[in-house]
N, C-alpha and C positions, 0 to 999 in steps of 0.2 A: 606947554601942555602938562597937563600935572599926573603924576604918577598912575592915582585910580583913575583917570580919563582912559588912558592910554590901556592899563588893564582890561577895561569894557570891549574896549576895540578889539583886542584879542580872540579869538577863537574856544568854544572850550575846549579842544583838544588839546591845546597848546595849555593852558592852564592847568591841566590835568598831568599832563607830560612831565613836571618839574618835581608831583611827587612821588614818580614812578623809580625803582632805586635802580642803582646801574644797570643790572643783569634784565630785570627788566624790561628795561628804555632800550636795551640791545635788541631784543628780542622784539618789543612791537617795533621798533625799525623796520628790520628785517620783514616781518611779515607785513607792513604797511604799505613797504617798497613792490611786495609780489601784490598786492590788493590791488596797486595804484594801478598797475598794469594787466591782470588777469580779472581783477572786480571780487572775485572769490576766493578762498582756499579751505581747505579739508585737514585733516591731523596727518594724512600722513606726507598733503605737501609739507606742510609746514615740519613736519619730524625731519625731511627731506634739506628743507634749506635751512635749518638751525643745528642741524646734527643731535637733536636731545631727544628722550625716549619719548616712546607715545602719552604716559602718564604726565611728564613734566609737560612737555607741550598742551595736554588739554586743560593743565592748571594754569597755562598762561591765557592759554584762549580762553577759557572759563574768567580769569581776570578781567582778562580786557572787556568781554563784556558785562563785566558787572561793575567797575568802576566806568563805562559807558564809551569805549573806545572802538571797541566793534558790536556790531548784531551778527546772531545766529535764526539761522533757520533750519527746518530738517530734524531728525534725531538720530541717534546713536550714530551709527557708521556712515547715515549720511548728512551726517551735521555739516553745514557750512559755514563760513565769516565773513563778514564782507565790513568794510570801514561806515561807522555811523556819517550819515547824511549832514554836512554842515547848516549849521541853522543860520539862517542870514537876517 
């Protein structure tokens, strides 16, 4: 199988993930892992299970949805994320 075969086959998620830099990747784990199980989370789970302030957390979550890793819905205090729907 040849290299770009096998890339196609990949998810984007997964291709996305590789240019995400350590601290990062740490961090959409973490809240991927609560997503996977709860479907949603809010700034202050997430301040909750990452230990970081509410600012850096909604700079990661404002990340992640803009490099396309989660959705938002709601606003301000009741903003939610929830993991982008794999495209099959």
């Amino acid at each position: 199988m040849k290299v770009q075969d096998r890339i196609e086959e990949v998810s984007a998620e997964y291709v996305v993930l590789p240019s995400l830099k350590p601290k990062e990747r740490e961090v959409f784990e973490q809240v991927k892992a609560y997503l996977e199980q709860y479907g949603n989370i809010g700034n202050q789970q997430a301040q909750e299970l990452t230990e970081l302030s509410a600012a850096t957390v909604r700079r990661y979550l404002s990340f992640f949805v803009e490099v396309g890793l989660l959705t938002s819905s709601g606003s301000t205090k009741g903003k939610l994320y929830s993991l982008v729907p794999h495209r099959d």
